[in-house]
VOGU-3710 file (C-alpha; in Angstrom, 3 decimals, decimal comma):
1> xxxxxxxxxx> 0,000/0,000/0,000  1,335/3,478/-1,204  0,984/6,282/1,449  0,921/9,703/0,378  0,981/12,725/2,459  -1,379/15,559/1,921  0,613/18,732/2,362  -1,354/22,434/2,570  0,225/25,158/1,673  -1,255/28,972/1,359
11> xxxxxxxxxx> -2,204/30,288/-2,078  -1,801/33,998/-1,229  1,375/35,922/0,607  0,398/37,979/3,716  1,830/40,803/5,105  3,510/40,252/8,296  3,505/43,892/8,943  -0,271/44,524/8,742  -2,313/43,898/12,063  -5,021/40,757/11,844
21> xxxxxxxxxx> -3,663/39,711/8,230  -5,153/36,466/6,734  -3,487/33,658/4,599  -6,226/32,121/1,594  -5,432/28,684/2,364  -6,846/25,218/2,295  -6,240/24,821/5,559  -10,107/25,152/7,440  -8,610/26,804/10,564  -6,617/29,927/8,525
31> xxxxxxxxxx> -9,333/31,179/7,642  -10,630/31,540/10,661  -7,401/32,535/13,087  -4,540/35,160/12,187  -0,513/34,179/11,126  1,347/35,122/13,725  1,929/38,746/14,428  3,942/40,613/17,324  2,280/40,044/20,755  -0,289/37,951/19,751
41> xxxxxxxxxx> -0,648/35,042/22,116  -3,516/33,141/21,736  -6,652/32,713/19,707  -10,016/30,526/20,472  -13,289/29,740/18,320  -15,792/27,746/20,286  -18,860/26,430/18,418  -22,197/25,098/19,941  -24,575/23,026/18,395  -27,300/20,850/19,546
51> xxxxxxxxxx> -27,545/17,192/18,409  -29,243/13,958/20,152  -26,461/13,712/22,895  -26,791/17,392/23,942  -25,036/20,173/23,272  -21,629/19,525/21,216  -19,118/22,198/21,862  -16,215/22,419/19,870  -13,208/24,952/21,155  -10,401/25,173/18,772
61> xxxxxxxxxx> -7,467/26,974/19,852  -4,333/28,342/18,310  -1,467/29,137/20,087  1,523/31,411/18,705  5,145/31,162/19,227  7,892/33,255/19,538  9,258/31,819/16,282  6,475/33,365/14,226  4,983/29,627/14,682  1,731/28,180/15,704
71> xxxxxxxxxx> -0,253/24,858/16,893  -3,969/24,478/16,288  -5,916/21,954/19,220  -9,485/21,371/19,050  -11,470/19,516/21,511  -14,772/18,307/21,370  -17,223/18,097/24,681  -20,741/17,737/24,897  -22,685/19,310/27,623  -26,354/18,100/29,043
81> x> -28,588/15,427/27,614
//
């Protein structure tokens, strides 16, 4: 069995300079957090929705790095019944 790897890379440049700059990208979460800009620490987008085991909420989080890097977590929890 052949394994590829999907890799996602933006199809527009950003401007590090500008404050709460975007990146087009195929990646779901850039389009909704920033790239990595001076003092910016931490982002969070928390969703609720009801289904038939209660209340899902979904928090995704992005955390930035000193290194003009970033990690994405998102954790799923639902809530009542």
């Amino acid at each position: 069995m052949n394994k590829t790897k999907n890799t996602i890379s933006p199809i527009a440049e950003y401007n590090r300079s500008s404050k709460g700059t975007r990146v087009l990208s195929e990646y779901q979460n850039d389009l909704i957090f920033e790239q990595p800009r001076d003092n910016l620490l931490q982002q969070e987008f928390v969703s609720y929705e009801y289904t038939p085991q209660g209340v899902k909420v979904t928090k995704t989080v992005r955390k930035y790095r000193k290194n003009d890097d970033y990690f994405d977590t998102t954790s799923v929890q639902f809530i009542g019944s």
